[in-house]
C-alpha positions, -999 to +999 in steps of 0.1 A: +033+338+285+039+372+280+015+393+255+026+398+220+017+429+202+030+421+165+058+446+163+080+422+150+098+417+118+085+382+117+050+394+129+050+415+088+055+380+076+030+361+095+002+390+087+001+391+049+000+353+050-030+356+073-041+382+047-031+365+013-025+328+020-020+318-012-005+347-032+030+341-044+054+354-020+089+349-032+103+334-064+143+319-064+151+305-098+127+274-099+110+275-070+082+293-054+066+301-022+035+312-015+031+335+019+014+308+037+044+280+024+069+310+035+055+320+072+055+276+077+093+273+066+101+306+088+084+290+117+102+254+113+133+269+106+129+291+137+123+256+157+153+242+143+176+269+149+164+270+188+171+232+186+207+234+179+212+246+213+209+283+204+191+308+227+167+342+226+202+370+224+222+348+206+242+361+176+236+340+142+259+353+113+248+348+081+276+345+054+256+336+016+249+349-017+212+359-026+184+331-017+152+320-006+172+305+021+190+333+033+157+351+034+137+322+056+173+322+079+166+357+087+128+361+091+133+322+111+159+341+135+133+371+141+108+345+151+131+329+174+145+358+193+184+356+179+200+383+164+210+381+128+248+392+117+246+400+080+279+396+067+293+406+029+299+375+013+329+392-002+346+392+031+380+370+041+405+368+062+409+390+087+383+413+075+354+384+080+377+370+109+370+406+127+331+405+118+319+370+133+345+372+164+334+411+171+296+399+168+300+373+190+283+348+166+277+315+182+267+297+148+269+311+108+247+304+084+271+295+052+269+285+018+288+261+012+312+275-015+319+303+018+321+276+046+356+275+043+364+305+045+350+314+082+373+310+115+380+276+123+362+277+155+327+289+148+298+264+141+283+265+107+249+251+093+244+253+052+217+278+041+214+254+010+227+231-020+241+208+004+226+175+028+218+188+062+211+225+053+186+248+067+163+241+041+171+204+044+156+207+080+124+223+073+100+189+066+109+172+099+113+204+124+083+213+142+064+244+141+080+272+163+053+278+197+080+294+217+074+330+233+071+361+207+097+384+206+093+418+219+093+451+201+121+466+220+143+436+213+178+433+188+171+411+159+195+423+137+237+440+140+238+459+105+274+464+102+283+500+086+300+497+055+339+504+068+342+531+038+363+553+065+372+533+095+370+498+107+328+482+101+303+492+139+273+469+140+246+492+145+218+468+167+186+471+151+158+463+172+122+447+161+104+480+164+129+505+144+133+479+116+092+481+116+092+519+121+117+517+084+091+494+066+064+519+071+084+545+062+096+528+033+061+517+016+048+559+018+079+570+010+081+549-020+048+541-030+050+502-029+021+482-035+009+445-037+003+451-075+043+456-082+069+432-096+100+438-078+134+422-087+155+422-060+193+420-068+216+441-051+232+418-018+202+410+008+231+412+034+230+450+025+199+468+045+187+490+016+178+455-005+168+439+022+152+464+046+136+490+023+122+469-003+122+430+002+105+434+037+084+459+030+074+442-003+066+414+020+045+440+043+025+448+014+018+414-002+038+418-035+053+390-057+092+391-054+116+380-071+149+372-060+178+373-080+214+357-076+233+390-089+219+423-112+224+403-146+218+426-172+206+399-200+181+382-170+168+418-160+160+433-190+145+396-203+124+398-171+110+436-179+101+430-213+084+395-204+069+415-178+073+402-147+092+428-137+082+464-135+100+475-100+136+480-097+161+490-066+199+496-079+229+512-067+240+542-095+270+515-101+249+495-117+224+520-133+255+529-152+264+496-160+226+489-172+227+523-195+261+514-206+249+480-227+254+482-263+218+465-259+199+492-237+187+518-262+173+489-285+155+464-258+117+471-247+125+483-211+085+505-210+073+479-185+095+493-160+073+516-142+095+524-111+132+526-111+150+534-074+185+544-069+206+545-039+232+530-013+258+559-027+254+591-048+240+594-084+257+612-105+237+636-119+250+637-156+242+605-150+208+604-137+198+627-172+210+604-194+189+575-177+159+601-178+163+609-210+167+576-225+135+562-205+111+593-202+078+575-184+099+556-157+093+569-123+128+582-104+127+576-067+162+588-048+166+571-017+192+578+011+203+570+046+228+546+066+229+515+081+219+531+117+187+545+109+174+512+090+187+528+064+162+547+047+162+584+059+155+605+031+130+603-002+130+621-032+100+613-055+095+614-092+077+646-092+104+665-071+132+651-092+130+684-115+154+715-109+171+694-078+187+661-097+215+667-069+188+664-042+181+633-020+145+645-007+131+651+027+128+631+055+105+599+057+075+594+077+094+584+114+126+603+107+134+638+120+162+656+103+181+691+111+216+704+097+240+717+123+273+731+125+302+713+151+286+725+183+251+708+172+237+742+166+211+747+135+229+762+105+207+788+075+190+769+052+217+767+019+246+764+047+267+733+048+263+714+081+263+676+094+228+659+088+213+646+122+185+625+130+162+615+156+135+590+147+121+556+161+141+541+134+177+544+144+198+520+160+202+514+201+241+523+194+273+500+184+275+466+194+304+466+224+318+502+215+304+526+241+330+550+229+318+552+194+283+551+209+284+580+227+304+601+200+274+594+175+244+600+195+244+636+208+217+653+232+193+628+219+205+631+185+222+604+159+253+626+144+250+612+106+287+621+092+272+635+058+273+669+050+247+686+035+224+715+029+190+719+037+165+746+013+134+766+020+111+741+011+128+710+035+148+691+007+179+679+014+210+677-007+245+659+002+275+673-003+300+646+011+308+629+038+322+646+065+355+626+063+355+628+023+356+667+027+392+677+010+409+705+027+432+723-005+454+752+003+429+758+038+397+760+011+373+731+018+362+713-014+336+687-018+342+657-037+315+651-052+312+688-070+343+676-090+334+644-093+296+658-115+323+678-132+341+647-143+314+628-155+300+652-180+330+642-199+327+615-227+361+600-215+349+589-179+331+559-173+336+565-134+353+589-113+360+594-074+378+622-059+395+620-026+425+644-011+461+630-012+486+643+012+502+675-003+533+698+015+521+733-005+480+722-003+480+699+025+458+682+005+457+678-032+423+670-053+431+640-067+404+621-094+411+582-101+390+574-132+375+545-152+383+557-188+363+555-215+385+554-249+416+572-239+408+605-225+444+622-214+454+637-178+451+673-192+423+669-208+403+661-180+416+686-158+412+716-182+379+704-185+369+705-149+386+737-148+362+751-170+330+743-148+348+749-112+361+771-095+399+769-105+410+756-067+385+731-069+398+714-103+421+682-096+458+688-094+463+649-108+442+627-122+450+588-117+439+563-144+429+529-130+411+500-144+383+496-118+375+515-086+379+498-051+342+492-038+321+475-011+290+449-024+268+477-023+286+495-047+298+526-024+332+533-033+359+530-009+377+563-009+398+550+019+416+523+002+422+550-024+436+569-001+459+547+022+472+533-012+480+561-033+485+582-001+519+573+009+530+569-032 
């Protein structure tokens, strides 16, 4: 048998229940496991995945809403050598169609109000709530005593999130996903002693790769939620078993947005961290001011590099709101122009990174392989600036860049613009096709009472640069997004482009 040396996401698992047997692990409305009950169900779900035929390479997709289950089905395919194919239970037709067939899954792992959903010819196994599901096959499966993993083996395809082109599955091996969880816990200061909720997706990697496993790293008690339930979050802080909270600024807005938030009894929430898309910083102030004592933590990154890339801590927060930190522990970040040439600090350029973290490349696309990794470098698509002292802030993506009249305008400068208005609830900004501007700064936006077309526009006029101001401004009643809560600015703009 070949030696194992522990860098493993299972092997995180199996130490803090070596460590803390009997410490509370994970809690899913009414049941509860404790580290030692949760490395034995890992291990005999392991066992019973192998037993289904499945071999060490194997692609196992994994199509469910929030769980203990869906947890044990990944940490039990990490033990057993298969690669794990989160996929966004939002997903149907052709969209999830494209997912399992491009993974190559040979079984999913389905809840059952999703089963039916999945092409006809894959295998499926129920995660839970059903006879004959995973958890179903725990008491009578046998331990798993098969070979450890290796380090430098894929146990996971994170699949980008398709916000500009068809979804890559970046493969993840053991040792970059372990790499991220270090990173993670001194970036973010996480500690056995906090009471983390967990509620964003766990098929997204920032939930489920920057704080449920490195909760789990650090021996913490964590709860796992079925969705971010306002009533059941804030019931949770003030009873307080929760004092540690990860949320997309989607639903930091929706949380500050309560008729209820101003009078509940949120000071046992000690550590609030925001992420998976941009914060807007009129935003951000209005969540600082209302909670004065609650730690800020900015996290940012991609899918490829774990995801976590960049930090910005509650003491940097003041004078750079718009700032997403500097680089993590294993991650090594540089701003460069086309040619992959360093740009000035306060110059725009493309973020690129080389760490231990990042991905092996695209499952089966060389082409897009080779295009993102460049003279040993991972070629991020966000543009940003980098300051004197190392912090990073982004200004857009690279394909979210609109080009007006031959000026290049960020989107999300206009987009802070819009939000310090009363009126907007939400705003995104994309470029339309235009014949005089080639592209024309257009603003879809969540009203908030009823806030007119001029109104907005004089009043981004008066804190931008004229060009930059929107030439229209689209009222809609929601804004097209993804399960993490990034907005899709291309379904924006293939729908309204063409109108």
């Amino acid at each position: 048998m070949r030696p194992g040396h522990g860098s493993t996401v299972d092997g995180v698992l199996r130490r803090s229940a070596r460590r803390t047997p009997a410490r509370v692990a994970v809690e899913y409305r009414d049941r509860r496991w404790t580290y030692q009950e949760l490395d034995d169900a890992v291990s005999r779900a392991a066992s019973a995945l192998l037993g289904r035929g499945l071999a060490p390479g194997d692609r196992v997709g994994a199509y469910g809403h929030n769980s203990d289950a869906y947890l044990i089905g990944f940490l039990a395919c990490a033990r057993a050598g298969l690669v794990h194919v989160p996929v966004n239970q939002n997903l149907t037709g052709d969209d999830l169609d494209y997912l399992v067939r491009q993974s190559g899954s040979s079984l999913v792992l389905a809840d059952p109000d999703l089963a039916g959903r999945l092409p006809g010819p894959v295998p499926v196994l129920p995660l839970r709530d059903t006879g004959g599901s995973l958890l179903d096959l725990l008491p009578s499966a046998p331990p798993h005593e098969g070979p450890e993993a290796r380090g430098e083996d894929l146990v996971q395809l994170l699949y980008t999130s398709g916000t500009t082109a068809l979804p890559k599955g970046a493969m993840m091996t053991h040792r970059a996903l372990v790499h991220e969880y270090l990173s993670a816990v001194t970036a973010l200061d996480l500690s056995a002693g906090d009471r983390p909720a967990h509620a964003l997706p766990l098929y997204h990697s920032a939930q489920m790769h920057v704080f449920l496993l490195p909760y789990l790293a650090v021996g913490a008690t964590n709860i796992i939620l079925d969705g971010p339930d306002g009533d059941r979050l804030f019931d949770l802080i003030e009873a307080g078993r929760v004092d540690s909270l990860f949320a997309p600024p989607t639903v930091w807005i929706g949380l500050a947005g309560r008729p209820d938030f101003a009078a509940r009894d949120l000071d046992g929430l000690r550590k609030a961290y925001y992420g998976a898309s941009v914060m807007p910083v009129p935003v951000l102030e209005r969540l600082r001011a209302r909670l004065p004592r609650l730690a800020f933590y900015n996290c940012f990154g991609q899918s490829e590099i774990g995801p976590l890339a960049t930090v910005l801590g509650p003491d940097e927060h003041e004078g750079r709101l718009d700032s997403c930190g500097r680089p993590v522990l294993f991650v090594d970040a540089r701003v460069v122009d086309e040619d992959g040439e360093d740009v000035p600090d306060g110059t725009p350029g493309e973020i690129v990174y080389r760490s231990p973290q990042l991905c092996e490349g695209y499952w089966d696309k060389p082409e897009e392989t080779a295009a993102a990794f460049r003279d040993g470098w991972f070629r991020s698509g966000d543009l940003a600036v980098r300051d004197a002292d190392g912090y990073f802030t982004v200004v857009d993506r690279v394909k979210d860049v609109i080009n007006s009249g031959g000026v290049l305008v960020a989107s999300r400068q206009v987009e802070d613009a819009l939000y310090t208005h009363d009126g907007v609830a939400e705003a995104a900004v994309v470029g339309l096709p235009d014949e005089k501007w080639i592209e024309a700064i257009t603003a879809f936006v969540v009203p908030r009472g009823e806030p007119t077309e001029a109104e907005l526009i004089a009043h981004a006029r008066e804190r931008l640069t004229s060009f930059k101001a929107p030439k229209r401004v689209v009222f809609v009643e929601a804004l097209p997004r993804n399960a993490s809560g990034k907005i899709l600015k291309r379904e924006l703009r293939d729908r309204f482009g063409t109108a």
